[in-house]
C-alpha positions, -999 to +999 in steps of 0.1 A: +027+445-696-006+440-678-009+441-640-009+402-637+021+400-656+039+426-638+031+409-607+046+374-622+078+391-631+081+409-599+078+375-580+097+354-604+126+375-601+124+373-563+126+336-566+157+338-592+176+361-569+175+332-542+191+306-564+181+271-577+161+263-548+141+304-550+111+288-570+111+258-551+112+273-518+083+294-527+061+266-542+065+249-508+052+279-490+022+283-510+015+248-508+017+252-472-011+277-472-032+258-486-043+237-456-073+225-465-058+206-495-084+223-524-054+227-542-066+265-548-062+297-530-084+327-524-075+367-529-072+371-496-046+339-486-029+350-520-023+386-507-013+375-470+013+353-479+027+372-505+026+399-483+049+374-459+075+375-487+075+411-490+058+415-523+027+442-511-001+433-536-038+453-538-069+443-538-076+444-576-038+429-587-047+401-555-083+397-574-069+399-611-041+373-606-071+347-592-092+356-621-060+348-646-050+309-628-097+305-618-103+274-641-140+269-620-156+296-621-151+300-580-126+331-579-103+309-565-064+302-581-058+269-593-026+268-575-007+241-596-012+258-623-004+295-610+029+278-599+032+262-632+030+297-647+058+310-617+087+291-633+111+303-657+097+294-695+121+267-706+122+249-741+111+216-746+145+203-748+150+211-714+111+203-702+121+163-715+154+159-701+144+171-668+114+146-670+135+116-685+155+122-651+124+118-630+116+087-651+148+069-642+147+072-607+106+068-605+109+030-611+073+025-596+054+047-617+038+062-589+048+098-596+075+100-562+104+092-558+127+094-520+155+113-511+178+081-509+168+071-546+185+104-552+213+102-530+223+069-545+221+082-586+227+120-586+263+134-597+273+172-596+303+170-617+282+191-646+269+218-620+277+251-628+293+263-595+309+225-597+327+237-633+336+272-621+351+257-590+331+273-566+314+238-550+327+206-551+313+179-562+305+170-527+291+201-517+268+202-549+257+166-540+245+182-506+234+211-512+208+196-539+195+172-512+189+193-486+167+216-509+144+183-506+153+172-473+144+206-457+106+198-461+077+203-440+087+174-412+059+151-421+082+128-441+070+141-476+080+170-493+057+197-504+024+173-493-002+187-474-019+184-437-024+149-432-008+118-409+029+109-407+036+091-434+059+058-416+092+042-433+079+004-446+104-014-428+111+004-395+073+020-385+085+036-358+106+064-378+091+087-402+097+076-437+121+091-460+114+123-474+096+123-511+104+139-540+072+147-569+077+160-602+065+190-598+091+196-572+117+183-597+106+208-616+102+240-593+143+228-583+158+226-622+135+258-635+155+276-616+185+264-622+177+262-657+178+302-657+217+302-651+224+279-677+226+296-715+222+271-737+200+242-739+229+218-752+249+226-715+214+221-700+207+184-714+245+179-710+242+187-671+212+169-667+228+142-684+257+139-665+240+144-633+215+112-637+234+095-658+208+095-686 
């Protein structure tokens, strides 16, 4: 195993250990540290905040995991795709049901979709922990939104420095935290991890959003 795969694993298996929401949690951060909204990182903002996670990189792993996820030419990571590369490989079974879910409740097209669109369509009857009887179904239902609802406090999850986004009817409040796909994805990649077999996958995923 090369030294950017080792580093992968190292940091993959830090996000598994956390649970459904580990990789989402970290994409958030590192989307965070990317203030200026380039979409990319550097070596050095790469090593600092995995250093804030307690993974200790070098110079040359820090430099050889930019060259790896450096589509420009500007030693700098693409960082959608270095996250893409951070999640759990999962067949394409899985990979379409996950998107089909996203379809259904993205009724605009426009790639978001809230909280409350969740809210009103999710089920946790299929959830793991729901079957084992360790959550109820209630307890699943929140515990999945408040992955998403504990975003940055600028009324869209994951997105980047900007203005307050406002809620269309009532200006005056921030509007309703968002969901994207790639944070639909960060969320069920992990989740897919505890889940054997892709027939109980789609069959959660199923049941969940009623596909």
């Amino acid at each position: 195993m090369d030294t950017v795969d080792s580093v992968m694993e190292r940091l993959r298996a830090q996000c598994l250990s956390r649970g459904a929401s580990g990789i989402q949690g970290l994409a958030r951060f590192f989307r965070r540290l990317d203030r200026d909204g380039s979409r990319s990182l550097d070596a050095g903002e790469l090593r600092r905040g995995l250093a804030e996670l307690g993974l200790v990189l070098d110079a040359a792993e820090a430099d050889a995991v930019c060259r790896r996820w450096d589509r420009d030419g500007s030693g700098t990571l693409d960082l959608e795709e270095f996250l893409r590369a951070l999640r759990p490989p999962m067949s394409q079974a899985r990979t379409a049901v996950i998107a089909a879910a996203f379809a259904k409740l993205d009724r605009s097209g426009d790639g978001v979709v809230t909280v409350e669109d969740l809210r009103g369509v999710y089920s946790g009857r299929a959830h793991p922990k729901v079957r084992s009887g360790e959550w109820t179904e209630e307890e699943a239902l929140r515990r999945f939104l408040d992955t998403f609802e504990a975003s940055d406090k600028d009324g869209q999850v994951g997105s980047r420095a900007g203005p307050v986004l406002r809620h269309p009817r009532c200006p005056s409040q921030p509007a309703p935290p968002q969901v994207t796909l790639a944070e639909f994805q960060d969320y069920y990649s992990s989740l897919s991890a505890s889940v054997d077999t892709d027939e109980e996958f789609v069959a959660m995923m199923t049941s969940a959003w009623r596909l």
